[in-house]
C-alpha positions in Angstrom: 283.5 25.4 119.6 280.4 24.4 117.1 278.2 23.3 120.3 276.3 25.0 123.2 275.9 21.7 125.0 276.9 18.5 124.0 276.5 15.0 125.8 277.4 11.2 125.2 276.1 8.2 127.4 274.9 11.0 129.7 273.2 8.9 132.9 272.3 10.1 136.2 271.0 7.6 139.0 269.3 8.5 142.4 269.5 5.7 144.3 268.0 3.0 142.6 266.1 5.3 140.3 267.3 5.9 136.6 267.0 9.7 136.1 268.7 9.8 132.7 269.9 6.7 130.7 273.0 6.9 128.4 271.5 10.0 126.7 274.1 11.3 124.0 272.9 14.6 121.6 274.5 18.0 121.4 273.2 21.3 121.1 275.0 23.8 118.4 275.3 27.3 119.2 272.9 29.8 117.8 270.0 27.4 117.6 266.8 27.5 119.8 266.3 24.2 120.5 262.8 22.0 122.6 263.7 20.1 125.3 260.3 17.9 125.4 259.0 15.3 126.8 255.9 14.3 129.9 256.8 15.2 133.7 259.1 12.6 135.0 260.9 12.0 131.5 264.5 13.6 132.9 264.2 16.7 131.8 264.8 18.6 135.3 267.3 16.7 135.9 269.1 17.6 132.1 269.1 21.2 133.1 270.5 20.4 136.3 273.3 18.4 134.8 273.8 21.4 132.4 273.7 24.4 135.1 276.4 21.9 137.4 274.0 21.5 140.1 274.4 17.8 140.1 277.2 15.6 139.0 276.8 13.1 136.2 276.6 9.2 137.4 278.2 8.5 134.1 278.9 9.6 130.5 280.6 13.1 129.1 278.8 16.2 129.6 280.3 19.9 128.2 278.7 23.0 128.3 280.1 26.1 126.2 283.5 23.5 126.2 283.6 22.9 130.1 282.5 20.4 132.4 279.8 22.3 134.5 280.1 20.1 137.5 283.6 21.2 137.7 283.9 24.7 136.3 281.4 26.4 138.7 282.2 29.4 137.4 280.9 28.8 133.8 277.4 29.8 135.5 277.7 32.9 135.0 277.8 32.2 131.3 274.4 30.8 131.2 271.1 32.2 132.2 268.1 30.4 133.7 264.8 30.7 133.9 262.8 28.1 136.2 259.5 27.2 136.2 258.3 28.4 139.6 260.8 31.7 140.0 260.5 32.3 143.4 261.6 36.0 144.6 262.0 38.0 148.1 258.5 39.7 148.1 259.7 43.0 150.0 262.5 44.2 147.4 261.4 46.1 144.2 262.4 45.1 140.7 264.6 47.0 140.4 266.5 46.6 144.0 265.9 42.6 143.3 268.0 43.0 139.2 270.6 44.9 141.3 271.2 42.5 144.1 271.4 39.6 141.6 273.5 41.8 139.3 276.4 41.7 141.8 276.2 38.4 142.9 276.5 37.4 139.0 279.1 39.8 138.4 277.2 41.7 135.8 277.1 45.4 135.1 274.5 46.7 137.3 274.1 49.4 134.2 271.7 46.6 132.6 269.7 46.7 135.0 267.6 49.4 133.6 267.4 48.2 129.5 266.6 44.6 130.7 263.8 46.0 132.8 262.6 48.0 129.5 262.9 44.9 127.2 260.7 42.5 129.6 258.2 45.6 129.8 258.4 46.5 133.7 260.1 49.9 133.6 257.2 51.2 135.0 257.1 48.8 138.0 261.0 48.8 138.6 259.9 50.7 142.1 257.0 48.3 143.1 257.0 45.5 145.3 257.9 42.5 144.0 255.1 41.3 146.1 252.3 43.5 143.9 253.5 41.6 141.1 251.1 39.3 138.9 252.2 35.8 138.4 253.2 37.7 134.7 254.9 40.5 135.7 257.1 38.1 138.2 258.1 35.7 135.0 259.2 38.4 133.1 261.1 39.6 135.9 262.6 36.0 135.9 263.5 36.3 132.2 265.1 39.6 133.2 267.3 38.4 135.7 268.0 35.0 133.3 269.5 37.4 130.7 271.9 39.2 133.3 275.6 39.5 132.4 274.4 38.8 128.7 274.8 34.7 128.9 276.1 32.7 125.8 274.1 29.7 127.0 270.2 30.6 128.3 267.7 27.7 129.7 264.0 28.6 129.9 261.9 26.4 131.9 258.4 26.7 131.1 258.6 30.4 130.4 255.3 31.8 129.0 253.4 30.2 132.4 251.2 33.2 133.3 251.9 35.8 130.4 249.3 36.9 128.4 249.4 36.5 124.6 251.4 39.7 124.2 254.1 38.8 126.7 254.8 35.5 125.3 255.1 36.7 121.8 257.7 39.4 123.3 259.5 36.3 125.0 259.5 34.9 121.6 260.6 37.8 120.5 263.8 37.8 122.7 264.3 34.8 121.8 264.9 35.5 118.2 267.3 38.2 119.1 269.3 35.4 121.4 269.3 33.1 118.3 270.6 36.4 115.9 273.2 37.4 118.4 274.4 33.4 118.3 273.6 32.2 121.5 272.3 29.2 122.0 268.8 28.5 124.1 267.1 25.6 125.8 263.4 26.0 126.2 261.5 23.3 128.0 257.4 23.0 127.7 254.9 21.5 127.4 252.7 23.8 125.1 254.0 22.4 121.7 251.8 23.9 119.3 253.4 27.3 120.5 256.8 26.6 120.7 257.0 24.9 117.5 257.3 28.1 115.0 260.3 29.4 117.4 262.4 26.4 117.5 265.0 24.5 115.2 265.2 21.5 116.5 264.1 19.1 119.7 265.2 17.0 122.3 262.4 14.6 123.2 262.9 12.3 126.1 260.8 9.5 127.6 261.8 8.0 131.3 265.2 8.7 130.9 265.4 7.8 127.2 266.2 10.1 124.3 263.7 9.0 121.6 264.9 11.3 118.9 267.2 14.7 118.7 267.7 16.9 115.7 265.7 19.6 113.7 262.0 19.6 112.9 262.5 18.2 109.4 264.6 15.3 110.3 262.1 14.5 112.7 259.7 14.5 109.9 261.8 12.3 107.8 262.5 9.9 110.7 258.4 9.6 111.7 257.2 9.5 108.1 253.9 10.4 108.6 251.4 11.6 105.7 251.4 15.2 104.9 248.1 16.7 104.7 246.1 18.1 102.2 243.2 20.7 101.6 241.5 21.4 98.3 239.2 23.7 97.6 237.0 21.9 94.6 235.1 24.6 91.9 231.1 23.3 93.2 230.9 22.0 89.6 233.7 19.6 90.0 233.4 17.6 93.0 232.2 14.4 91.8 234.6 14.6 89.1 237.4 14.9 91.3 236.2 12.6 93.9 236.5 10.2 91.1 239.3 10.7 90.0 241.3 10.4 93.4 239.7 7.3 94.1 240.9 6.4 90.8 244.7 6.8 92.2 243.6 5.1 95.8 243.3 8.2 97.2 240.6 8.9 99.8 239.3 12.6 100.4 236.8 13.6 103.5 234.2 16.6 103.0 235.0 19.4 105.4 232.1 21.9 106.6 233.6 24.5 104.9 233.8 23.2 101.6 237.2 21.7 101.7 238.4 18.5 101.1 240.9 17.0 103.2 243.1 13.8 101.9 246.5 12.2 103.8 249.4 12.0 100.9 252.3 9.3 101.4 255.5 10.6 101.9 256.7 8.6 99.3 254.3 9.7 96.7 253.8 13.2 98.3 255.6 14.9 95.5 254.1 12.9 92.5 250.7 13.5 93.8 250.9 17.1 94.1 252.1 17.6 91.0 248.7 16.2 89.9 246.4 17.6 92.2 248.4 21.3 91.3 247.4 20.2 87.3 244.0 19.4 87.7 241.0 21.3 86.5 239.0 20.8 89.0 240.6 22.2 92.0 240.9 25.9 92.7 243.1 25.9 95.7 245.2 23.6 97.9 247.3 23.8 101.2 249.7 21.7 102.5 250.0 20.8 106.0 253.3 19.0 106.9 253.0 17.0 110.5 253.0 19.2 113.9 255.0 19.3 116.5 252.7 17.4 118.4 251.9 14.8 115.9 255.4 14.2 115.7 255.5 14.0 120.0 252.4 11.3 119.5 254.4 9.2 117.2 257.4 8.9 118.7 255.5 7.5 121.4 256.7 10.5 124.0 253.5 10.0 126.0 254.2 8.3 129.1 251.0 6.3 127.9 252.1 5.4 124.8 255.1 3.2 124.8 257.4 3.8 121.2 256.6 -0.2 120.1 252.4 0.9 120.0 253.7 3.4 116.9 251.6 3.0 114.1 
């Protein structure tokens, strides 16, 4: 079994409402993968189709090789994470891990390293009510990790850590990925989740837009790479020239930089120049973000996908 999740014509309907839309992608296993897209474009309703918490109005839907809505006990294979982890305020920690333990049928003797690896050994025996909005999502990753899931679904998870605590979620994270398990993170903050993901599911009302890894996004949207050069001072009307001389348009940065937009298509040819000619002492290369990509698939619930450029 290659895939975590995987899903063809996937639809869910409320009522008259159109949740999700004949939505097929899959998932592998030992991939971190984005689940993107603006509030109200199915993604809620994705991980509840995935934890069995709703049936599918339509379409196939297997997770880790089962149908979730009729293998309930294939929860205790995943973890999850929601956005808004709500917790009884008068057990500790380490009293709330244990109860949750049992229920999940996990070893209770994890308790103890999980509360190390989310950094609350110290507050195992506190309140849960005491907590920080921080302390309780890292509490919520602990208890997502319980019973050491194949399958983990992260909603939102660095809302309310600090820098350091996010970069240790990230951190987990990689060790999921290393260990082969496959995880789901939803969000909203692209420009971080971008270096800790392989690929992306990006929905819009319903409506998968595009699926796969980072680079076959790129390929798909097409956009210009971007480029920095750092010009010798002696040079920079030579080589402002000579780019205009190939149709190529460079802007003046404050810091000395110039900043041109290569083709795709003749990314490669031109950089073979600009890495040849005399005039420039440095250049980097700046391949489209995450959230240029987003933009240009038209994501934005205020950006319909025709309007791309």
């Amino acid at each position: 079994m290659s895939h975590a999740i995987e899903f063809e014509g996937l639809t869910k309907r409320y009522g008259m409402l159109t949740a999700l839309d004949s939505v097929s992608a899959s998932i592998p296993r030992g991939q971190v993968i984005g689940l993107l897209g603006h509030n109200g474009a199915g993604k809620s309703t994705l991980i509840k189709l995935v934890l069995g918490l709703v049936a599918p109005s339509g379409g196939r839907l297997e997770v880790l090789g089962h149908d979730p809505w009729r293998a309930p006990a294939l929860r205790r294979a995943i973890g999850y994470l929601p956005e808004n982890a709500a917790f009884y305020p008068n057990l500790t920690g380490r009293e709330l891990l244990d109860y949750l333990a049992k229920l999940k049928r996990a070893q209770r003797s994890q308790v103890q390293a999980l509360l190390e690896r989310v950094g609350l050994a110290d507050a195992a025996k506190r309140r849960i009510g005491t907590y920080s909005k921080g302390m309780r999502q890292r509490l919520g990753l602990a208890q997502a990790l319980l019973g050491e899931p194949e399958l983990l679904l992260l909603d939102e998870p660095t809302t309310g850590l600090d820098p350091q605590a996010s970069r240790e979620l990230y951190r987990i994270v990689g060790e999921l990925r290393a260990d082969g398990r496959g995880v789901v993170i939803s969000s909203h903050l692209l420009a971080e989740l971008e270096p800790h993901i392989d690929g992306a599911l990006i929905l819009r009302q319903g409506r998968l837009l595009a699926a796969g890894s980072l680079a076959e996004l790129g390929e798909q949207a097409s956009l210009p790479a971007r480029v920095l050069l750092r010009p010798y001072e002696y040079a920079v009307r030579e080589l402002l020239e000579r780019l205009a001389n190939h149709k190529l348009s460079a802007q003046p940065r404050p810091d000395g930089r110039l900043e041109l937009e290569l083709p795709r298509a003749a990314k490669l040819r031109a950089l073979r120049a600009l890495v040849d000619d005399p005039a420039i002492a440095d250049l980097d290369v700046h391949e489209p973000t995450l959230t240029q990509l987003y933009d240009w698939l038209g994501a934005s619930p205020d950006r319909p996908p025709e309007e791309r450029a």
